[in-house]
C-alpha positions, 0 to 999 in steps of 0.5 A, spaced: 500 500 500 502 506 498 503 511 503 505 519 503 507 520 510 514 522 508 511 527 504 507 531 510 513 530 514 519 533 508 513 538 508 515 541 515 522 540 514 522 544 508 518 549 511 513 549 505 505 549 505 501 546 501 499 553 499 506 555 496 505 547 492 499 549 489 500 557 488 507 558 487 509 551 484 503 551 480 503 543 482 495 541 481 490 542 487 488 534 484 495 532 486 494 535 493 487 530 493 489 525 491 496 525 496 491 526 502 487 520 499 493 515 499 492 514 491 497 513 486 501 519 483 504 519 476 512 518 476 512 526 473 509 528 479 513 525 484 519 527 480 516 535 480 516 535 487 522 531 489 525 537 484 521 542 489 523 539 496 530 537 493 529 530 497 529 522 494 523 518 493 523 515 499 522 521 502 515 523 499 512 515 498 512 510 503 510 502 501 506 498 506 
């Protein structure tokens, strides 16, 4: 099963919102929804907020 947790904890520690995802990164509300609903996210998409967090994989997707 696939899990965001490390996604809300290298949101913290990045010190960004999902407000500045959204507004000042341009990433789709759509992709915010479906990371707070656990569903699965194009590789583009995970590749874009790596490049945003400048962190790894890991550190956004958990698989249980």
């Amino acid at each position: 099963m696939i899990s965001y947790n490390p996604f809300y904890k290298t949101l913290g520690k990045k010190r960004i919102t999902l407000y500045q995802l959204i507004n000042d990164y341009f990433i789709p509300a759509g992709t915010i929804q479906r990371i707070r609903n656990n569903e699965s996210l194009t590789l583009k998409s995970i590749e874009q907020l790596c490049r945003i967090l400048k962190c790894n994989v890991n550190d956004i997707v958990s698989i249980t």
